[in-house]
N, C-alpha and C positions, 0 to 999 in steps of 0.2 A: 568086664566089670565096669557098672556106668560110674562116670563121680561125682562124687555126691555136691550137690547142691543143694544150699538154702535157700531160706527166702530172700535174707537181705540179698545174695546175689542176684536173684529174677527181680527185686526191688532194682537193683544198681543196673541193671541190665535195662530194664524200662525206662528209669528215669534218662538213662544215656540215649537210647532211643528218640526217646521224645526229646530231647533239648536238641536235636541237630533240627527239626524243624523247623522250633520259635527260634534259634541262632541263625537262620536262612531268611526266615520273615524277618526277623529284625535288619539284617543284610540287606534286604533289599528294599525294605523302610527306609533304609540311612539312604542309599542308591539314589530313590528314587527322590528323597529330598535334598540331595546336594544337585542332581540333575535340577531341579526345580527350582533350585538358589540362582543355580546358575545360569539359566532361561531368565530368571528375574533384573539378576545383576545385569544380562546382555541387555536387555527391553529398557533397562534404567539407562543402562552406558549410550545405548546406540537408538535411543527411539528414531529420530528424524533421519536414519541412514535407513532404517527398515520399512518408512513408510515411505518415503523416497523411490527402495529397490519393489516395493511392490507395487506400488502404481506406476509411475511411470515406464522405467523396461518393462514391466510385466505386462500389466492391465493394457497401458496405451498402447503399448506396441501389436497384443491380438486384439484388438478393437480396430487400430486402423489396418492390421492385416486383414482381419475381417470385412471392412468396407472396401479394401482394395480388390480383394480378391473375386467382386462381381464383374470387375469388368476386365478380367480375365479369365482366358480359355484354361479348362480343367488341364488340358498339358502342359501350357506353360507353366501354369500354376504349383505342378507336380515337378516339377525340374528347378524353380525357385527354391522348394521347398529342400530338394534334396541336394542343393547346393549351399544349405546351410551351417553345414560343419564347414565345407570349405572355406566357406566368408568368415566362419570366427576362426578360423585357424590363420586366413590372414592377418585380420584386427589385433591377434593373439602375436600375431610376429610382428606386426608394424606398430604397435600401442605399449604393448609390454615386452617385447625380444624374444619370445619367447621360441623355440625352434622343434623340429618335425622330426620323431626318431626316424633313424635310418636303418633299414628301408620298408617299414610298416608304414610311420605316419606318412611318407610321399607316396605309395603306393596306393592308398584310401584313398587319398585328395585325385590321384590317377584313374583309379576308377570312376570316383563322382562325377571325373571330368569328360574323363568316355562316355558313360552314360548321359550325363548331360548334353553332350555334342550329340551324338546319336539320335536324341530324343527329339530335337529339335527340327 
């Protein structure tokens, strides 16, 4: 025996349907303008720290990488390069305290540092 159904049910049935979609757009309407609040509010708070972080560490620093890096040999160049995590993980402990899980993070700086000698 099927049961019986009206209209208003296939009516009630749609309308619920349909509203979980515009309740999802509206969702992520809101989402995406408190994201956008809050990108504004940082840019107001923090402008001169953000142009700061991107020119100087960022920009200066591959610009004179770049001009450095002609008058060196592609190996060495290749072994700077990948002695980079090492150098901020020291900076990272000598700057800020910060310290090396044991025994993952000494193990990686171990290897870098094999490979580096090696390579040399």
């Amino acid at each position: 025996q099927q049961p019986n159904t009206t209209t208003s049910d296939v009516a009630a049935a749609a309308t619920t349907i349909t509203a979980i979609p515009e309740e999802s757009i509206t969702l992520l309407f809101n989402s995406l303008l408190i994201l956008f609040q809050q990108i504004h509010d940082t840019l107001q708070a923090h402008l001169w720290e953000l142009v700061y972080l991107s020119s100087i560490p960022t920009a200066l620093a591959n610009w004179i990488q770049t001009k450095a890096q002609r008058d060196v040999s592609a190996e060495r160049a290749s072994i700077i390069y990948a002695m980079d995590p090492v150098w901020g993980a020291i900076w990272a402990y000598l700057l800020l305290g910060e310290t090396l899980t044991f025994p993952w993070g000494s193990l990686g700086v171990l290897i870098l540092l094999i490979a580096a000698i090696t390579n040399s």
